[in-house]
KEMAR-671589 format. One line per field, with one value per residue (C-alpha): x, z, y; residue number from 1. Coordinates in nm, 4 decimals, decimal comma. Each point is the difference from the previous one (the first is absolute). Layout:
xx	c(X_...) $
zz	c(Z_...) $
yy	c(Y_...) $
n	c(NUM_...) $
This chain:
xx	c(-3,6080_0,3035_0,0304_0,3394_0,0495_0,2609_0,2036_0,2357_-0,0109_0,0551_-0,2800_-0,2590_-0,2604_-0,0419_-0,3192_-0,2463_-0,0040_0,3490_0,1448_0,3433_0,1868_0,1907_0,2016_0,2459_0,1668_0,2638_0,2885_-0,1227_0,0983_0,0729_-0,3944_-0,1013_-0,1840_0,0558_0,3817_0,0484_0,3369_-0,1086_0,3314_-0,2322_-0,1459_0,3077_-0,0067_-0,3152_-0,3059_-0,2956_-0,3664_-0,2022_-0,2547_0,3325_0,1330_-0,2975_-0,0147_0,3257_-0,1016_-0,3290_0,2138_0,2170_-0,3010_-0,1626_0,3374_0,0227_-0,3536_0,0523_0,2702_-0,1183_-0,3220_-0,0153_-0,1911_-0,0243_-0,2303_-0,2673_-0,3072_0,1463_0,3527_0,0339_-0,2541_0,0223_-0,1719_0,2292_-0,0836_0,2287_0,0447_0,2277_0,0892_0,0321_-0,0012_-0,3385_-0,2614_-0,2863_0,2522_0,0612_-0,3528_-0,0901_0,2467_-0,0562_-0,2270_0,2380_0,2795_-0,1826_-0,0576_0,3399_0,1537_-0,2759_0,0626_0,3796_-0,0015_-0,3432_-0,1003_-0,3040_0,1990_-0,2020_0,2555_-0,1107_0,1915_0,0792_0,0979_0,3937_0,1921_0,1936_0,3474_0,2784_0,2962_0,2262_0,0972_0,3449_-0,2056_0,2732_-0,0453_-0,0742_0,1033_-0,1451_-0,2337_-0,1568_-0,0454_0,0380_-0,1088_0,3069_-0,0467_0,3017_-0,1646_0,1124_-0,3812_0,1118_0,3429_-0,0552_-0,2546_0,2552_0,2841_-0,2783_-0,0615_0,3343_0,0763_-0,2348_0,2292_-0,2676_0,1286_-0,1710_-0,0246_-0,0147_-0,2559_0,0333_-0,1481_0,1644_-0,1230_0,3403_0,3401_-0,0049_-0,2387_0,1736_0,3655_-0,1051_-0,2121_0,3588_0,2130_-0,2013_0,0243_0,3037_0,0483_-0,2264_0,1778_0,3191_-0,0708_-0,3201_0,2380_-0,1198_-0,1686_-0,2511_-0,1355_-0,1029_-0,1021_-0,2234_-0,0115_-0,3543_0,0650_-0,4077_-0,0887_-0,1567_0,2599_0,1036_-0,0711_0,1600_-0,0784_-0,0238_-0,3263_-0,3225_-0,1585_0,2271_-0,1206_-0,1380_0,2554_-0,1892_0,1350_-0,1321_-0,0843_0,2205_-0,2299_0,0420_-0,2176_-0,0168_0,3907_-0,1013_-0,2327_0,2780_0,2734_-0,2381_-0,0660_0,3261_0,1379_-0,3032_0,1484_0,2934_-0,0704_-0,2397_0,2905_0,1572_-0,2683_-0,4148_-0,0003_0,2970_-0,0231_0,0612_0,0797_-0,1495_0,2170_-0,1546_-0,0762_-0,3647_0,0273_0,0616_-0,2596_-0,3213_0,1638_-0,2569_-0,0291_0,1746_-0,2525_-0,3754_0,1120_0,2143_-0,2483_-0,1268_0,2667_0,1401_0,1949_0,2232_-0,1239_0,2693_-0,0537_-0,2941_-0,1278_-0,3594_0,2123_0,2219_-0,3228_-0,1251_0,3039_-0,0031_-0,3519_0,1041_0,2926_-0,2058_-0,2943_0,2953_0,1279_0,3221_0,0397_0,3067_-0,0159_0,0412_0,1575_0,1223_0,1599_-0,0344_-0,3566_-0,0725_0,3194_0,1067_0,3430_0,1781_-0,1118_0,0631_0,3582_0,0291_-0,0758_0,2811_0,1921_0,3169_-0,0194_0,3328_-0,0066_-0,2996_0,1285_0,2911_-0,1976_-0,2976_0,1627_-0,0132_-0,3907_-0,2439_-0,3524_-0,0752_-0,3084_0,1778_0,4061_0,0754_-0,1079_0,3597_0,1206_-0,1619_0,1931_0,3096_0,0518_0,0277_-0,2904_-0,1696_-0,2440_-0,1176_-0,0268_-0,3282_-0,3075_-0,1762_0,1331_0,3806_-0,1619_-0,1489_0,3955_0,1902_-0,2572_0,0354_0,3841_-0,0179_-0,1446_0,2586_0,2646_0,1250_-0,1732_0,2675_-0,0863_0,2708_-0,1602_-0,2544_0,0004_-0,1973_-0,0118_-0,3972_0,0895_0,1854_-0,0777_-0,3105_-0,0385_-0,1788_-0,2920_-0,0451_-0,3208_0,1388_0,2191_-0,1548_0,2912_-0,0934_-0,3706_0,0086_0,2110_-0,2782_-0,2810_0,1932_0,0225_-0,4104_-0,0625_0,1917_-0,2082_-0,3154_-0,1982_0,0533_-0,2771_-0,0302_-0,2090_0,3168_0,1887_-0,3461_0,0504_0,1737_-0,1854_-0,1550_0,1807_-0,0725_-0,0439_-0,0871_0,3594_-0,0687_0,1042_0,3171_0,0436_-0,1055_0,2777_0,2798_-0,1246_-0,0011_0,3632_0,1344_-0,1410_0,2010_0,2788_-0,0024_-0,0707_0,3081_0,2142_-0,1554_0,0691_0,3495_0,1155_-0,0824_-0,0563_-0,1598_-0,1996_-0,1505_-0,0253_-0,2024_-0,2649_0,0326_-0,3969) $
zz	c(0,6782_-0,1745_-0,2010_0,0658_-0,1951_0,0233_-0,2982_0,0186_-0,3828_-0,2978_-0,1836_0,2646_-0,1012_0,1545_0,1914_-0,1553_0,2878_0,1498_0,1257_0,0984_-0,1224_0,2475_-0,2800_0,1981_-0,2547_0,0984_-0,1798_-0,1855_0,2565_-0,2158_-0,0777_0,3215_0,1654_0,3402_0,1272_0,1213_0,0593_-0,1229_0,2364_0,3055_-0,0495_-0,1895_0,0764_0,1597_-0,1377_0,2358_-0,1204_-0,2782_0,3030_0,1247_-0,2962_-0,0763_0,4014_-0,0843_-0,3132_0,1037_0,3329_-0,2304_-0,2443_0,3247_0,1295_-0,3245_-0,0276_0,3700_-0,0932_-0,3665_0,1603_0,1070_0,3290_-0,0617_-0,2789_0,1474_0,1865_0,3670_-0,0645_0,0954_-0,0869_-0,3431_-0,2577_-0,1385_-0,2593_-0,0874_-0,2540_0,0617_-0,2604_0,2780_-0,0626_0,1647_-0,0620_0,1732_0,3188_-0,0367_0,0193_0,3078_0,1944_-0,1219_0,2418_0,3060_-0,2497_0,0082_0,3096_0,0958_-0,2317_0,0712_0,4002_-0,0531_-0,2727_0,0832_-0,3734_-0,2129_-0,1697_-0,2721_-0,1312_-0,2891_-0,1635_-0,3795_-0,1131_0,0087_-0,2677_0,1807_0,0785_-0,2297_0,2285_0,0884_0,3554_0,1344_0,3434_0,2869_0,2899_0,3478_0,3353_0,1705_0,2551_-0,0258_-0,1460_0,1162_-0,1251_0,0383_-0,1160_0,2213_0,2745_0,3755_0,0461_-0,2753_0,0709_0,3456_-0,0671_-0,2494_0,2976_0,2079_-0,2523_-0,0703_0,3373_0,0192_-0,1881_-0,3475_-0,3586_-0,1732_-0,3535_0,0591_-0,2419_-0,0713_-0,2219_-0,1033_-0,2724_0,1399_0,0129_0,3652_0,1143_-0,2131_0,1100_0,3624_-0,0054_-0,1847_0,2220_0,3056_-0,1515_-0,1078_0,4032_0,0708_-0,2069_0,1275_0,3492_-0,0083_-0,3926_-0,3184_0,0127_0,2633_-0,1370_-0,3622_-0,1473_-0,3106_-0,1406_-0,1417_-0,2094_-0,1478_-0,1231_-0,2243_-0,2862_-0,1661_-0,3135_-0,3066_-0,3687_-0,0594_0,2389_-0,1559_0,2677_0,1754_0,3796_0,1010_0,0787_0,2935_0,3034_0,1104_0,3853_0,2794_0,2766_-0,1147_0,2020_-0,1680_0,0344_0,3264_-0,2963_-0,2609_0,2531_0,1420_-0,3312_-0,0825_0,3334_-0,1184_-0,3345_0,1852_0,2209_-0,1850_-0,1953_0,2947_0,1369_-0,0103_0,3458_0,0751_0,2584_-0,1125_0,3131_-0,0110_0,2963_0,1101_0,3261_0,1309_0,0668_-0,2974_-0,1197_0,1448_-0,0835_0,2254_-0,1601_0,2050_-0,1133_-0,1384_-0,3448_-0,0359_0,0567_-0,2677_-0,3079_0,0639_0,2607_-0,1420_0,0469_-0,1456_0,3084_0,1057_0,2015_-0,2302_-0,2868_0,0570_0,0434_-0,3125_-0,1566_0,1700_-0,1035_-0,3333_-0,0035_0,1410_-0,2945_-0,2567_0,1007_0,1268_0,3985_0,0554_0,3755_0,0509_0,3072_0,2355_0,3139_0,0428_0,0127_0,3510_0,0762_-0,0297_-0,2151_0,3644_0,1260_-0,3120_0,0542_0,3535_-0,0591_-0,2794_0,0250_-0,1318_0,1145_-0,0789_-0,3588_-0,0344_0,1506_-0,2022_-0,3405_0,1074_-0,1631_-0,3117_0,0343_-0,1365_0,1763_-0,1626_-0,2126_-0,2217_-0,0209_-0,2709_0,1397_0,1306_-0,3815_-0,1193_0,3541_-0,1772_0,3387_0,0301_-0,0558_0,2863_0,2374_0,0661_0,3841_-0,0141_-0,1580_0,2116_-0,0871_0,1175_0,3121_0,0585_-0,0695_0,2305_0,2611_-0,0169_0,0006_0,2578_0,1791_-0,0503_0,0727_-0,3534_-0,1124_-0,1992_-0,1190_-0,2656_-0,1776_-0,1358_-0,2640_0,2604_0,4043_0,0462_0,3977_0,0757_-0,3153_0,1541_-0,4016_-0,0292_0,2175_-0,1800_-0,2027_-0,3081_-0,0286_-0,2156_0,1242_0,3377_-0,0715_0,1446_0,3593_0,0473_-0,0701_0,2365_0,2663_-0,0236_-0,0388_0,3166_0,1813_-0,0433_0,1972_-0,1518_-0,0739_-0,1682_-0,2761_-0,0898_-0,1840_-0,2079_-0,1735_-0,2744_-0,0647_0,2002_0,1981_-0,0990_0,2027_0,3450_0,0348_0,0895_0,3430_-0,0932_-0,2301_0,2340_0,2456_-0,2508_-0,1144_0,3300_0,0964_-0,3224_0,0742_0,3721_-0,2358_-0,1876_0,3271_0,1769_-0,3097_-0,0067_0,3815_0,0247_-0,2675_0,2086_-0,2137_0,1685_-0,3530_0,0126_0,3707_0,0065_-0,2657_0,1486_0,1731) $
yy	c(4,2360_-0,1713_-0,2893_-0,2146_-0,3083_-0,2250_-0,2143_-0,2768_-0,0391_0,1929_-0,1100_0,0647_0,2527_0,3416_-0,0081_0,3073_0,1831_-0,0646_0,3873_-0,2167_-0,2298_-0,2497_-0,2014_-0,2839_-0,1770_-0,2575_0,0538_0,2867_0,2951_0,2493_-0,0040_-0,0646_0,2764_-0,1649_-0,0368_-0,3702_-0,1760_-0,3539_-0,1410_0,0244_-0,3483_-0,1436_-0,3494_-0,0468_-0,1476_0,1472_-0,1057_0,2242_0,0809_0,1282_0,1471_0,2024_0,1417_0,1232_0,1792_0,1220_0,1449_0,1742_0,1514_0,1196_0,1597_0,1509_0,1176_0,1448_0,2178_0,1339_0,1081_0,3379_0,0323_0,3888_-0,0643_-0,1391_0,1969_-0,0501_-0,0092_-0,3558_-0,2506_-0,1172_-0,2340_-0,2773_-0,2246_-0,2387_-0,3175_-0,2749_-0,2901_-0,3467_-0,3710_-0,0897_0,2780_-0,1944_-0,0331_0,3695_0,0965_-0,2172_0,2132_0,3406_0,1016_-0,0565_0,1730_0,2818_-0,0002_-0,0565_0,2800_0,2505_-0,0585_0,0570_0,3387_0,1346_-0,0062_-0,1623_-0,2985_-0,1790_-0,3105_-0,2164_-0,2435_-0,1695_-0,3328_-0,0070_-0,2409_-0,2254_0,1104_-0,1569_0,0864_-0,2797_-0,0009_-0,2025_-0,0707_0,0495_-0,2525_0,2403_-0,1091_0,2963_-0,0243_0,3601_0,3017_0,3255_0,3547_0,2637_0,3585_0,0737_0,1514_-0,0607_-0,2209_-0,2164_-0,0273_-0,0824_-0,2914_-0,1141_-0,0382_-0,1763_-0,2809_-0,0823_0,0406_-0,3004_-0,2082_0,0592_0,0458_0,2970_0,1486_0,4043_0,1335_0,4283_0,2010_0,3564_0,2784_0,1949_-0,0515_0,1283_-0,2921_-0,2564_0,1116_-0,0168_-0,3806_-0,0547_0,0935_-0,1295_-0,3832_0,0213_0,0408_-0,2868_-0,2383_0,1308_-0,1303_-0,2533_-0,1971_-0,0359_-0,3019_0,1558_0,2943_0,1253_0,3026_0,0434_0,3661_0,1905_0,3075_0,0284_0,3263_0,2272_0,0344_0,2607_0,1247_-0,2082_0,0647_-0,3392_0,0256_-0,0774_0,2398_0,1896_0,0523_0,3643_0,2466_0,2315_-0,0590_-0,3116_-0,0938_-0,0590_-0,1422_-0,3478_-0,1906_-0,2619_-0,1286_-0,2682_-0,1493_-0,0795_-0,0781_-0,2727_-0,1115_-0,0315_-0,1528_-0,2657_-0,0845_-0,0756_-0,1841_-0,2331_-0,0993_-0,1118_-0,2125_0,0245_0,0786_0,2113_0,2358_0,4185_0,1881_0,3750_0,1460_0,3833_0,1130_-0,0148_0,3603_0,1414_-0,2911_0,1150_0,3720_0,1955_0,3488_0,2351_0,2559_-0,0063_0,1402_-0,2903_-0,2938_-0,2744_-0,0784_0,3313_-0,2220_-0,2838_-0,3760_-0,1689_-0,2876_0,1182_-0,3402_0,0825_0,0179_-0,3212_-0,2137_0,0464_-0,0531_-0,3227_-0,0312_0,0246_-0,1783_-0,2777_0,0073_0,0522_-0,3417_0,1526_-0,0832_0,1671_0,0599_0,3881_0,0944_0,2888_-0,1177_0,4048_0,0554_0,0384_0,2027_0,3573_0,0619_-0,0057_-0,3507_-0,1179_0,1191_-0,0670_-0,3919_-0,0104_-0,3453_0,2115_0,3404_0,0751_-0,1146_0,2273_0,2932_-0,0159_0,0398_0,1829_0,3108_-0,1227_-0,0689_0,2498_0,0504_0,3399_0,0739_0,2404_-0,1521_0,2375_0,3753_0,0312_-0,0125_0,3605_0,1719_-0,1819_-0,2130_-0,3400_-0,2361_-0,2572_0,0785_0,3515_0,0154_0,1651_-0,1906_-0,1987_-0,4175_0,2037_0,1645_-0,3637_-0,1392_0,2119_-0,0673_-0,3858_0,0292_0,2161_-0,2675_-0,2351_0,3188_-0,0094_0,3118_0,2491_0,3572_-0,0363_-0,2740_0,2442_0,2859_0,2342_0,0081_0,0573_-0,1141_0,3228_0,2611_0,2060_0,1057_-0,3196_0,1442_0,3029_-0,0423_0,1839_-0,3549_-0,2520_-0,2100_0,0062_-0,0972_-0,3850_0,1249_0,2398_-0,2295_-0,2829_0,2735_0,0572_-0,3219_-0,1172_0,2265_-0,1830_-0,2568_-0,3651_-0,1848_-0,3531_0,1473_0,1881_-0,3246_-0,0067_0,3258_-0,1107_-0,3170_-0,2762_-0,2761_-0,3580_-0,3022_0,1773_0,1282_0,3731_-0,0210_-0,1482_0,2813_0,2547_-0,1373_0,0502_0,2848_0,1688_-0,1496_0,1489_0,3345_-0,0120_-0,0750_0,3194_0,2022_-0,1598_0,1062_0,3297_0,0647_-0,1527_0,2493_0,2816_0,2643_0,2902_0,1247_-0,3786_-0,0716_0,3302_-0,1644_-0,3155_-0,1179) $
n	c(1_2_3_4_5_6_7_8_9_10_11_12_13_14_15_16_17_18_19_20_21_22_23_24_25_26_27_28_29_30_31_32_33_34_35_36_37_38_39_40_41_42_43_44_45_46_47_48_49_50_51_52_53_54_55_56_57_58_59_60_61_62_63_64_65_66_67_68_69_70_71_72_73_74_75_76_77_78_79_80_81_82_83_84_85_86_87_88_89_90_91_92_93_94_95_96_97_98_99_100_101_102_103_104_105_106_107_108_109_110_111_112_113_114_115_116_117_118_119_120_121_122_123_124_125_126_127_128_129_130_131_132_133_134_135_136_137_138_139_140_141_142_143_144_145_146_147_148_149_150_151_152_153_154_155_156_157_158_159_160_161_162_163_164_165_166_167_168_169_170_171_172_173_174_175_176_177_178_179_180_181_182_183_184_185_186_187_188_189_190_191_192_193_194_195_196_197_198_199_200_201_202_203_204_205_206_207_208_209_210_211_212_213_214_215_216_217_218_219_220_221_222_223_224_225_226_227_228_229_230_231_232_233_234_235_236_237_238_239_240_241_242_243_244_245_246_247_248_249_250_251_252_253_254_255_256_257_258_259_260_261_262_263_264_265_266_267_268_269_270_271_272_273_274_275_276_277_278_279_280_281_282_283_284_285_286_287_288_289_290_291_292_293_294_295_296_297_298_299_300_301_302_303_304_305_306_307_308_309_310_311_312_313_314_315_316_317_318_319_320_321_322_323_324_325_326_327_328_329_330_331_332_333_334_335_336_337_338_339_340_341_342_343_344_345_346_347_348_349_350_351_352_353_354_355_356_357_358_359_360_361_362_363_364_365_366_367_368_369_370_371_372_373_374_375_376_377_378_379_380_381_382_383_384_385_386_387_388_389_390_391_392_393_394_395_396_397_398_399_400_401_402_403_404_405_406_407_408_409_410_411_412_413_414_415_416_417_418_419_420_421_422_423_424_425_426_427_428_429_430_431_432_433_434_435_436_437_438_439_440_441) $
């Protein structure tokens, strides 16, 4: 069991029984144990409510990725305890029991969240008037680059909200609006830039931050970039809209194989997961509207029905969909997505479908290497599962086995699901490959 507990002032006291310290101090980075670029809410003037989902999205992000997972019992499932400073304890407290069960749903951890009296903040804020109409989340992926095209497509102003601990992710969500404004003009889209994350160690530190390792499963990352697509958009108006745009696919994430069922499978938009977050959006008096135009489509419809194909053609390259961006660097080869985890096998399928699939735009070829089926190849490890998993019999219970559908929509699930599955067949079998037709069900 650890201990984190988070400070937003010098003078707060060190709880007795605090392992970590989580010290956020505005203007005071060089202390600050967590790395925050204050110039993501320049201007804006979102509620404390609002304020204090941010921070409390950060601390868990933070908490998430100091925690070791191989130093628990099972490997996975671990005991946080963490204590947040916010503006309205007693609010706090009515909510923490759908918090919990909103962040233990999405890591697969015990989370136990209590929270202290924060002094009210003393920052002056030049409030910028907003004429957008929405908010969208872009980590630079194709999903969220392709719901961005659709709303502004649709005539809507947005302000683009991404969060980065890299330079790779940041560069890319960069580059990508930089295109977007290019075409759609200035006075149509925005972008406002994240960089949260554990910081590094300083001597002018109170508690450095422990140096083993840390975790890089990150879970918790759909938590804080809600949170923070919240905080902006509450500044723009109490009921602004934040769009969540990911395939329902890649939502319900079906494990492709028994040892990779429960949290051991992503949930970023798991449609469990996003209704408690609107649950507790709702009880947090914050009723921002989330939405994914996405969730009953695979990544390919969600292509096909594109109001400007072209447009996103052109900069799909520059997207990354990969779970690990950054493997490419230690082979000394350029970085972007892999080729070979599953979220690319699910990308090349759905471009495929649109006939816009390209070999080149990937570090590794798993489509026509038969290395990737030898089992001796860690790398290979999600075609072969796909492969074995393609050759089972469908059933609607599958979309349940990595959490339960709300509001009677199985069914609907099940129907995607099943369509996104003929998706990945159709790329499989097009691309001919004797080693893979041979293992093809």
């Amino acid at each position: 069991m650890t201990q984190f507990q988070v400070r937003t002032d010098l003078d707060q006291a060190v709880d007795a029984g605090a392992d970590v310290l989580l010290d956020w101090f505005p203007g005071q980075r060089a202390r600050s144990t967590v790395q925050y670029d204050p110039t993501f809410l320049r201007g804006l003037a979102p509620s404390t409510v609002a304020r204090d989902l941010l921070l409390l999205g950060g601390a868990v992000f933070c908490v998430d990725k100091l925690a070791r997972r191989a130093d628990t019992a099972d490997r996975w499932t671990r005991d946080l305890h963490l204590r947040v400073p916010v503006g309205d304890v007693a609010l706090w407290e009515a909510v923490v029991d759908r918090l919990h069960e909103a962040l233990s749903f999405l890591t697969g951890d015990g989370w136990d969240i209590s929270f202290t009296a924060r002094a009210p903040t003393t920052d002056v804020v030049q409030e910028t008037v907003q004429f957008e109409d929405a908010v969208s989340l872009f980590s630079g992926g194709l999903d969220s680059l392709a719901g961005v095209v659709e709303l502004l497509e649709s005539g809507q102003r947005l302000v683009l909200v991404g969060h980065h601990d890299s330079s790779l992710t940041d560069n890319r969500q960069a580059a990508l609006f930089n295109e977007l404004r290019s075409h759609y003009g200035a006075d149509r889209v925005m972008h406002r830039r994240l960089l949260l994350r554990p910081a590094a160690t300083r001597p002018e530190q109170y508690r450095p931050l422990p140096d083993d390792g840390g975790e890089n499963t990150t879970r918790s990352r759909s938590f804080l970039f809600i949170a923070a697509g919240v905080a902006v958009a509450n500044a723009i108006g109490d009921a602004t809209p934040l769009h969540v745009p990911e395939n329902g696919f890649i939502g319900v994430n079906v494990p492709l194989t028994d040892a990779r069922a429960g949290s051991l499978s992503t949930r970023t938009t798991h449609p469990f997961y996003m209704d408690r977050m609107r649950a507790l959006l709702e009880a947090l008096g914050l009723p921002h509207p989330l939405r994914n135009d996405f969730r009953l489509l695979t990544k390919g419809e969600a292509l096909e029905r594109s109001p400007n194909r072209e447009l996103l053609v052109r900069l799909a390259p520059g997207s990354i969909s990969c779970s690990h961006p950054e493997y490419a660097r230690l082979r000394h080869l350029d970085q972007g997505n892999c080729g070979y985890c599953y979220p690319c096998l699910i990308r090349r399928a759905s471009l495929h479908r649109i006939g816009e699939d390209r070999s080149g735009d990937y570090t590794w070829d798993a489509l026509t290497d038969p290395n990737f089926l030898r089992r001796d190849r860690e790398s290979g490890a999600s075609l072969r599962a796909l492969l074995t998993s393609l050759g089972r019999t469908t059933k609607p219970v599958d979309v349940l086995r990595n959490g339960r559908i709300p509001n009677g929509e199985t069914r609907k699930f099940f129907d995607m699901y099943c369509r996104g599955r003929d998706e990945l067949r159709a790329w499989l079998t097009h691309g001919g490959a004797a080693h893979l037709l041979a293992r093809l069900p």
